[in-house]
C-alpha positions as CSV (number, residue, x, y, z in Angstrom):
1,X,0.0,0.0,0.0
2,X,2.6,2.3,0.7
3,X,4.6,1.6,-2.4
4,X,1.3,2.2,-4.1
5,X,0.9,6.1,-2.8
6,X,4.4,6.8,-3.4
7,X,3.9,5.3,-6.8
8,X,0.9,7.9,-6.8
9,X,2.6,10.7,-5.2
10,X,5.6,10.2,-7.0
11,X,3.8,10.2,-11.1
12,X,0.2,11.1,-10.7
13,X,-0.2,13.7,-8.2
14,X,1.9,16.0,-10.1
15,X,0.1,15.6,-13.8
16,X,-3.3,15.7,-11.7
17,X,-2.2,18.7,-10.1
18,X,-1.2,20.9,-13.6
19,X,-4.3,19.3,-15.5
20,X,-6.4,20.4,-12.8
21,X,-4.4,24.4,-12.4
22,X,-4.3,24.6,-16.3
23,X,-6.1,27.7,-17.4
24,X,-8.5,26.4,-20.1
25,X,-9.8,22.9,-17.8
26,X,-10.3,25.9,-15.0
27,X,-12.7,27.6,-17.4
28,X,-14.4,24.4,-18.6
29,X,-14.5,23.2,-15.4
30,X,-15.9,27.0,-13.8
31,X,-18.1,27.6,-16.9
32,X,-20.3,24.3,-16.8
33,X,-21.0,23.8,-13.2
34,X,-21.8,27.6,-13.0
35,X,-25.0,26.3,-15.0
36,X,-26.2,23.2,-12.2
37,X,-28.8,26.2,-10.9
38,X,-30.7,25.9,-14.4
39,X,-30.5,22.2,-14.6
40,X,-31.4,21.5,-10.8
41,X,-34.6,24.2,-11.2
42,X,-35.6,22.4,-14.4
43,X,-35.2,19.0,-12.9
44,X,-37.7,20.3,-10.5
45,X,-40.3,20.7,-13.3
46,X,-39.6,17.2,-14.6
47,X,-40.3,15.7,-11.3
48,X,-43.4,18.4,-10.8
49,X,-44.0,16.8,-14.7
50,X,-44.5,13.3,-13.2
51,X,-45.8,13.2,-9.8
52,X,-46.9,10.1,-8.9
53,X,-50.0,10.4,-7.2
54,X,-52.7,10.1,-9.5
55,X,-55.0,13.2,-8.0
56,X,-51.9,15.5,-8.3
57,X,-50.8,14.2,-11.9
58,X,-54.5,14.6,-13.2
59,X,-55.0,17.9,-11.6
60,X,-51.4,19.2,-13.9
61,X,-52.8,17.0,-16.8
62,X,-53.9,20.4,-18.5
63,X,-51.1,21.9,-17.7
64,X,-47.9,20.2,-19.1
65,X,-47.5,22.3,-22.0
66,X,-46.5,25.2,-19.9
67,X,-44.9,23.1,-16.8
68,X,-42.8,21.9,-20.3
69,X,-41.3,25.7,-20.6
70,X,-38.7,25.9,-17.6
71,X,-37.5,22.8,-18.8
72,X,-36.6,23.9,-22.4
73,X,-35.1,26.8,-21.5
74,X,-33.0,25.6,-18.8
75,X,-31.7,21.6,-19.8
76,X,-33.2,22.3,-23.1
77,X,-30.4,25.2,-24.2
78,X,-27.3,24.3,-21.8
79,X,-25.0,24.2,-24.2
80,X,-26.1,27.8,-24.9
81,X,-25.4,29.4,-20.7
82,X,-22.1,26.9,-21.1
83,X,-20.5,28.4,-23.6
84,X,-21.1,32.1,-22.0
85,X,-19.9,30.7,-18.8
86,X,-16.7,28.9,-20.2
87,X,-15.9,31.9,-22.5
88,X,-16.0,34.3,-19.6
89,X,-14.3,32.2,-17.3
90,X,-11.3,31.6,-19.9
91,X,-11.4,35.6,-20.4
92,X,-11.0,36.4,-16.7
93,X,-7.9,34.4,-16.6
94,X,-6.2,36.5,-19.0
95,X,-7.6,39.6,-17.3
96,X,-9.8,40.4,-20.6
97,X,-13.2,42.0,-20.9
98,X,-15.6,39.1,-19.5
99,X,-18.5,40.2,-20.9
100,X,-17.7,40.8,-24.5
101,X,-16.0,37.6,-24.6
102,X,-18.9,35.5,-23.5
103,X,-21.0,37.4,-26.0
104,X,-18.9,37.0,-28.6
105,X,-18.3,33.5,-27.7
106,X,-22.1,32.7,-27.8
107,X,-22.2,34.3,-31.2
108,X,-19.2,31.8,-32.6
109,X,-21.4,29.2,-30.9
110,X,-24.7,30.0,-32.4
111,X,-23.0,30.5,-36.1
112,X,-21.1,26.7,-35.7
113,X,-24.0,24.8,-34.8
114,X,-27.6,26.5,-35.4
115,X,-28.8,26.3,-39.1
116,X,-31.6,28.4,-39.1
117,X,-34.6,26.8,-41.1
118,X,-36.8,29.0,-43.6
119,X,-40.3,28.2,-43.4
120,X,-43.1,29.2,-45.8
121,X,-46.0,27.6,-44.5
122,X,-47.9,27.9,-41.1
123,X,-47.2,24.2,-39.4
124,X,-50.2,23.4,-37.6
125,X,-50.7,27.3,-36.0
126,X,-47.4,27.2,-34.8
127,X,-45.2,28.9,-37.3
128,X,-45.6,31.1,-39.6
129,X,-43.6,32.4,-42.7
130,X,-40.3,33.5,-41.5
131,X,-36.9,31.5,-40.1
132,X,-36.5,29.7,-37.3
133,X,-33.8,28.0,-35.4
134,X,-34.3,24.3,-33.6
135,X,-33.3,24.7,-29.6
136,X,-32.3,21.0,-30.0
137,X,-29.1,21.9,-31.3
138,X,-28.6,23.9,-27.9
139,X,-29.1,21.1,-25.7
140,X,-26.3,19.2,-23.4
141,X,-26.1,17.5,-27.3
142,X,-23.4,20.4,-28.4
143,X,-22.0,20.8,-25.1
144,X,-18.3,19.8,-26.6
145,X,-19.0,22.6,-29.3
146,X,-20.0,25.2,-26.9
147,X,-16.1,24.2,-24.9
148,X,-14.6,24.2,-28.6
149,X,-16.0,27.6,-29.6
150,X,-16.1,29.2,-26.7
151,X,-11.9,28.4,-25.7
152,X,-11.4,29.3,-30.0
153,X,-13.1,32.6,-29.8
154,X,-11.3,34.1,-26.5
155,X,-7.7,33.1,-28.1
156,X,-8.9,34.8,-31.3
157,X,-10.1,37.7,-29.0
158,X,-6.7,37.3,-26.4
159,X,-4.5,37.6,-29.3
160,X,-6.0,40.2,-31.6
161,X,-5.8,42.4,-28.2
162,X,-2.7,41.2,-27.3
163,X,-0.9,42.2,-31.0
164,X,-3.1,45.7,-30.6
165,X,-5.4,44.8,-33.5
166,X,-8.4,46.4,-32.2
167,X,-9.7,49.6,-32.5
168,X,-8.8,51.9,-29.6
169,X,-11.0,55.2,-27.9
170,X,-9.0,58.3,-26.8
171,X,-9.0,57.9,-22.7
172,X,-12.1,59.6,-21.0
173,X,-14.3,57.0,-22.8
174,X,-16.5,55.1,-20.3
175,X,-15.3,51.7,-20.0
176,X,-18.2,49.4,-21.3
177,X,-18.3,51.9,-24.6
178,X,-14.5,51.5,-24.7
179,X,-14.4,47.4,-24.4
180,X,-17.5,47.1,-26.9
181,X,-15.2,49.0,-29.8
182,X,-12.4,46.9,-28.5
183,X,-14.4,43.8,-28.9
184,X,-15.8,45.5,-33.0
185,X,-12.5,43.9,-34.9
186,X,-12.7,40.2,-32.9
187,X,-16.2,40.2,-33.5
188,X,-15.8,40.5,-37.3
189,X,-13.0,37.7,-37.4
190,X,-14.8,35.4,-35.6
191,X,-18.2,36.0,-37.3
192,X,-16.2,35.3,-40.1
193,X,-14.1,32.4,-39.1
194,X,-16.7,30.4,-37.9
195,X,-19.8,31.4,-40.7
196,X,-16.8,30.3,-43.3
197,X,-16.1,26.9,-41.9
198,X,-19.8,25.9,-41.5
199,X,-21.7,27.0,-44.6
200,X,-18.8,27.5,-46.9
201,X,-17.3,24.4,-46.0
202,X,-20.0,22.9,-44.5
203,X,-18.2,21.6,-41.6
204,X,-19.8,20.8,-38.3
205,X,-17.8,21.2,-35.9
206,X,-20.2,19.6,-33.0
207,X,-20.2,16.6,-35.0
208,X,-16.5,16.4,-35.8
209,X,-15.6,16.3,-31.5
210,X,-18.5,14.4,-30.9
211,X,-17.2,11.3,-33.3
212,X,-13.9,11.8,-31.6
213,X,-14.8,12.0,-28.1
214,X,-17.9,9.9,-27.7
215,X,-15.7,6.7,-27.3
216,X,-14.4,8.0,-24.5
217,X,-17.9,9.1,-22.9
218,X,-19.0,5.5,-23.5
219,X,-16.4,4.7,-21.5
220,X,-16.0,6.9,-18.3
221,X,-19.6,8.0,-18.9
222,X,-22.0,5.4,-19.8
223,X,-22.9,1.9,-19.6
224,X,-19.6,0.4,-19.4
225,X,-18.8,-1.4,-15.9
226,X,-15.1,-1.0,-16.0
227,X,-16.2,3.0,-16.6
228,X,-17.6,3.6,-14.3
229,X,-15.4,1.7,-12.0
230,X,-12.6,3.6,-13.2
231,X,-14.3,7.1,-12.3
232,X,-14.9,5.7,-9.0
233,X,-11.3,4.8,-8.2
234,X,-9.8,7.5,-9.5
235,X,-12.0,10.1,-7.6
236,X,-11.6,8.2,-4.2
237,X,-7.9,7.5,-5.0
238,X,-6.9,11.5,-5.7
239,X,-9.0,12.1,-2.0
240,X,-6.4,9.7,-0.6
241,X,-4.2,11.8,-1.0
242,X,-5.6,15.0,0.3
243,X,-6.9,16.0,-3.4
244,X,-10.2,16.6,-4.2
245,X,-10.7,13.9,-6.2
246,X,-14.0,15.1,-8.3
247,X,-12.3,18.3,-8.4
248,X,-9.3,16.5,-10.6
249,X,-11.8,14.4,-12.6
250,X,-14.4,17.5,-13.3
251,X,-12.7,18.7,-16.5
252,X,-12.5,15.2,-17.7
253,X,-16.0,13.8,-16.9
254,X,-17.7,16.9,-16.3
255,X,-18.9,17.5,-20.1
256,X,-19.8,14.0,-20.1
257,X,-22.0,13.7,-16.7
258,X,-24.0,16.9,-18.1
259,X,-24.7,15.1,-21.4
260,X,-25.8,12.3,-20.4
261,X,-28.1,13.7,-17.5
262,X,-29.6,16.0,-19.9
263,X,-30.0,13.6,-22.2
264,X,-31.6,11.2,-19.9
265,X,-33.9,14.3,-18.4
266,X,-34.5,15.0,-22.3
267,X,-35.2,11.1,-23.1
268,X,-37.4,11.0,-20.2
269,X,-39.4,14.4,-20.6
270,X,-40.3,12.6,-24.3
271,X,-42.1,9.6,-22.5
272,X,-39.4,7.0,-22.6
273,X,-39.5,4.9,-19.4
274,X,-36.8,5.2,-16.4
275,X,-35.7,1.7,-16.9
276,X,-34.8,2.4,-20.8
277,X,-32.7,6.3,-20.8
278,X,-29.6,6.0,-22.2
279,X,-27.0,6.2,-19.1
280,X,-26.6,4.4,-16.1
281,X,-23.1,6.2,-14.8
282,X,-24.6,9.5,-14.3
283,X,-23.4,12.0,-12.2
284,X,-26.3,11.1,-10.0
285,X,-26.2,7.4,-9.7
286,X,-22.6,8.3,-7.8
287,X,-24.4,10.6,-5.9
288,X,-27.1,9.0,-4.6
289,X,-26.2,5.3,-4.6
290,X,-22.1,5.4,-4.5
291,X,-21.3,8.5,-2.5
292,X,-23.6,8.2,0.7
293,X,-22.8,10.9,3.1
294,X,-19.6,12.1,-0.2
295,X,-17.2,10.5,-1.7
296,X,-16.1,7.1,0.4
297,X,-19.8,6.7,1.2
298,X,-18.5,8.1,4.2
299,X,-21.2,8.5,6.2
300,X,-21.1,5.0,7.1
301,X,-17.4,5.6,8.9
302,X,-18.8,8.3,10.8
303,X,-21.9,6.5,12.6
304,X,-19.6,4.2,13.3
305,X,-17.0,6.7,15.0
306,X,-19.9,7.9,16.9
307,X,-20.2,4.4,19.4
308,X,-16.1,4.4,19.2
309,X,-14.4,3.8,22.8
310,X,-11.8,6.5,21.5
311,X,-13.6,9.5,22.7
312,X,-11.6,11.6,19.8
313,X,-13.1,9.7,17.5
314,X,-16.5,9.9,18.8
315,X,-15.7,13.2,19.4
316,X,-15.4,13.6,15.5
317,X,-18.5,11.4,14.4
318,X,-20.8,13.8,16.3
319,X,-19.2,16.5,14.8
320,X,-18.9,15.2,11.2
321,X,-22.7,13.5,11.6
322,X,-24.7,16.1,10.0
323,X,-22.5,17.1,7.8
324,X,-22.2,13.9,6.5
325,X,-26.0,13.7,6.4
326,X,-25.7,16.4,3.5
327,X,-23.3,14.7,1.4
328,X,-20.7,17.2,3.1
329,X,-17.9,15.0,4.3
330,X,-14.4,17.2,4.6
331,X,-14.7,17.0,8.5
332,X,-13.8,13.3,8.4
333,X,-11.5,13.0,5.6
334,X,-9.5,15.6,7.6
335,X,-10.3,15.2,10.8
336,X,-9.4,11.1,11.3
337,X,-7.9,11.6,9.0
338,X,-8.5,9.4,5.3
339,X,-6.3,11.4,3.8
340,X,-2.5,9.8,3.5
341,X,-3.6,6.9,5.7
342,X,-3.5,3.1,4.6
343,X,-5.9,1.8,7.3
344,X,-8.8,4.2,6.5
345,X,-7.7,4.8,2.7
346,X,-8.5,1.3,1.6
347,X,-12.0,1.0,2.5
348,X,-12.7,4.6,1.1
349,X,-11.5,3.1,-1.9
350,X,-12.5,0.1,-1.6
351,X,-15.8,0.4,-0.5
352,X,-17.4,2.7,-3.4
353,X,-16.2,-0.2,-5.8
354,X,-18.4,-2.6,-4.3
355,X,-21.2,-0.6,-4.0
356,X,-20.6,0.6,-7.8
357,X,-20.6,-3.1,-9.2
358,X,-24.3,-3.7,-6.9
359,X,-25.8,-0.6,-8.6
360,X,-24.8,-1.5,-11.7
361,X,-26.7,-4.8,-11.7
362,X,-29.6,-3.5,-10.2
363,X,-29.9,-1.2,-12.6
364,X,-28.9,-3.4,-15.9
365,X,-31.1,-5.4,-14.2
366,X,-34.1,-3.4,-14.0
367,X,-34.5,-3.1,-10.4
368,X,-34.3,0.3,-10.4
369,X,-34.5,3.1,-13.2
370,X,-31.5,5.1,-14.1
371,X,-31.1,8.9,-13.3
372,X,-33.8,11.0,-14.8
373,X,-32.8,14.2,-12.7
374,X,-30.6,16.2,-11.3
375,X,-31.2,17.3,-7.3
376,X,-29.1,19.4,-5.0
377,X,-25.9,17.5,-3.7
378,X,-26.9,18.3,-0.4
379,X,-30.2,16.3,-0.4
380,X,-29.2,13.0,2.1
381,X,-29.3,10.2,-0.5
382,X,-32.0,7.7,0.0
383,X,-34.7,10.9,-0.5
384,X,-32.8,11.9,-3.2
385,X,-32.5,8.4,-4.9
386,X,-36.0,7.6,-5.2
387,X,-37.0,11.6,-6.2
388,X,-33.9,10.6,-9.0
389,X,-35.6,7.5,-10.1
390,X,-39.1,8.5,-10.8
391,X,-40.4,7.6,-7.2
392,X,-39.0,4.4,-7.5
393,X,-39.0,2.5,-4.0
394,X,-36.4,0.2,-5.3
395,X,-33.9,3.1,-5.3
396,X,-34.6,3.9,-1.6
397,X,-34.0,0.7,-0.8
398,X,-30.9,0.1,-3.0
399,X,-29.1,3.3,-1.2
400,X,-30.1,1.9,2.3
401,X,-28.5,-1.6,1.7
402,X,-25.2,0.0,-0.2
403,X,-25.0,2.0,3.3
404,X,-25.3,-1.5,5.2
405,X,-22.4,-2.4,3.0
406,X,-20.5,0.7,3.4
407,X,-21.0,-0.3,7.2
408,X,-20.0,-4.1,6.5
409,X,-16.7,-3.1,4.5
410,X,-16.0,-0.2,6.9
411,X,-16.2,-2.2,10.5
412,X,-13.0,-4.2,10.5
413,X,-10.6,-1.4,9.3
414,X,-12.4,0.9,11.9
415,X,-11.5,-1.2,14.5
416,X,-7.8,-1.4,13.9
417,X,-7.9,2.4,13.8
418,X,-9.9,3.0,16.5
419,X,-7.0,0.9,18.2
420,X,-4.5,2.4,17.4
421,X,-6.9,5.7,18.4
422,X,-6.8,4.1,22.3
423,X,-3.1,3.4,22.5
424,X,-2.4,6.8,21.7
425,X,-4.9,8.3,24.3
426,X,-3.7,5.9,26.6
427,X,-0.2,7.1,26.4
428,X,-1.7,10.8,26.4
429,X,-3.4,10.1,29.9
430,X,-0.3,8.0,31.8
431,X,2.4,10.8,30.2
């Protein structure tokens, strides 16, 4: 084990580290989760969608064309807030004008992957003569396009400014006229750029990084076991060692996890059943049936701490209990600690893997649904699992017996800390 962490210390921690610090997976990374407030308020129409008591669901019958708005335009145009968030994210860094970038980034967005349609005849009192663009093509769907033209159109920007190709107003010039003549010359080249490449040359360039990347998505983000597995361990593994382990992973899988969520939220909204979305390795099947109490499944360690002889760590469950109630689980990671620490750090890794491979089956099985949502992190997870699943009981009681395990897994290590806990106290009391 401790050939292993040096191994990790030694060659991954430090490539982990400068992924994670580089500028452009910062943006990516800052630009898509500053969207989870549209995605978690429109998961709350989906649910409020599909309520399932009967008297309630008949009652909003009527309603479900508007209930369907929120939705659209919140998961329905991600891609759109994403690029705007990535763009100006990416901006700050180099200490540039946020808002112009975003703008203009949303603009090389819109011109890459929206083909407006002309229409010429009303479609059943709908739509009239005029053109029109399909939202679908702002959906979590071109999220890879929106991080491609959104990093593309700040460099253009960031290096037009910084060769002093812009067009410059004498000093005394309020600053937001100033920046949006500044921003006149990038706006043209990148209007330009990106109208060129897809109508002249009819290349789309959401397609193009999907085929590329969608292996990959498959892979860490999909239906694949090993995946998933491989997610798992390398989130728990980076907390090992005092990293934050999602953190490091976010502007890898994060792109994926919205996809497939919204995709599922999108798949489900259309009347396909829970059992049948397209992705099982959700962000929110980790959340809900892996990472009970965060990362580690944690929560389990601490109700356990809580009946420890050693009153330090008893000490620590109570303080780490509700906490770890809300998914929140820095107090015990720290605090026993998990981090750097072969006893405690092989059931945190350990542990999730098991629980992983359980969930899996259930769900290939169709025991329980997949993710159809996307709730607050902070909602404790057998609530949230069965509010996830379309009511499904079967989630509830999945996320109770993965916490037995977690229990199960978790005892025998705790005792050989808790141990080792006493000898030291002992020693504190009789020095």
């Amino acid at each position: 084990m401790n050939n292993f962490v040096n191994f990790l210390e030694a060659k991954i921690l430090p490539v982990a580290n400068k992924m994670g610090q580089q500028r452009h997976m910062t943006a990516i990374r800052k630009g898509i989760i500053a969207t989870l407030p549209l995605t978690i308020v429109g998961s709350f129409f989906t649910i409020l969608s599909n309520m399932p008591i009967p008297a309630v669901a008949n009652f909003l019958a009527p309603y479900q064309a508007i209930l369907d708005i929120p939705f659209r335009f919140t998961v329905g145009i991600l891609s759109l807030y994403a690029t705007f968030g990535i763009a100006s994210a990416l901006a700050e860094s180099y200490k540039m004008d946020t808002l112009s970038s975003g703008i203009l980034a949303v603009l090389a967005f819109l011109v890459a992957t929206v083909q407006p349609v002309k229409v010429n005849a009303d479609v059943k009192n709908v739509i009239t003569a005029g053109r029109y663009i399909n939202i679908a093509n702002l959906s979590a769907s071109s999220l890879f396009a929106a991080i491609a033209t959104a990093l593309i159109s700040v460099e253009i920007y960031h290096f037009l400014e910084k060769k002093n190709i812009t067009i410059k107003m004498p000093q005394g010039v309020p600053p937001e006229v100033s920046n949006s003549f500044v921003a006149l010359f990038p706006a043209a080249v990148i209007l330009i750029l990106f109208w060129v490449v897809r109508d002249i040359f009819n290349f789309n360039i959401a397609t193009f990084i999907s085929n590329i990347l969608m292996p990959l998505k498959g892979f860490l983000v999909g239906n694949s076991l090993a995946g998933g597995l491989t997610t798992v361990f390398f989130i728990c593994g980076f907390w090992t060692l005092g990293i934050h382990g999602a953190a490091i992973m976010d502007p890898i899988v994060r792109p994926f996890w919205e996809m497939s969520i919204a995709t599922n939220m999108n798949q489900f909204h259309a009347g396909v059943a829970a059992t049948h979305l397209s992705t099982i390795f959700t962000e929110q099947f980790l959340q809900w049936f892996v990472w009970i109490g965060g990362a580690g499944g944690t929560l389990a360690l601490v109700v356990l701490f809580m009946f420890s002889k050693s009153k330090y760590l008893k000490d620590l469950g109570k303080l780490s209990i509700l906490p770890g109630l809300f998914n929140i689980n820095e107090p015990i990671i720290f605090g026993a600690p998990i981090v750097l620490n072969p006893i405690l750090g092989i059931p945190f890794i350990l542990a999730p893997l098991v629980t992983t491979t359980i969930s899996y089956f259930a769900t290939t099985s169709h025991l329980v649904p997949m993710m159809m949502v996307r709730l607050p992190f902070t909602i404790p997870a057998p609530i949230a699992a069965i509010m996830s699943t379309n009511w499904s009981w079967n989630a509830l009681i999945l996320s109770v017996v993965n916490f037995i395990i977690y229990i199960i897994i978790y005892y025998p290590f705790f005792k050989v800390f808790e141990k080792q806990q006493l000898e030291k106290e002992n020693d504190a009391l009789q020095s």
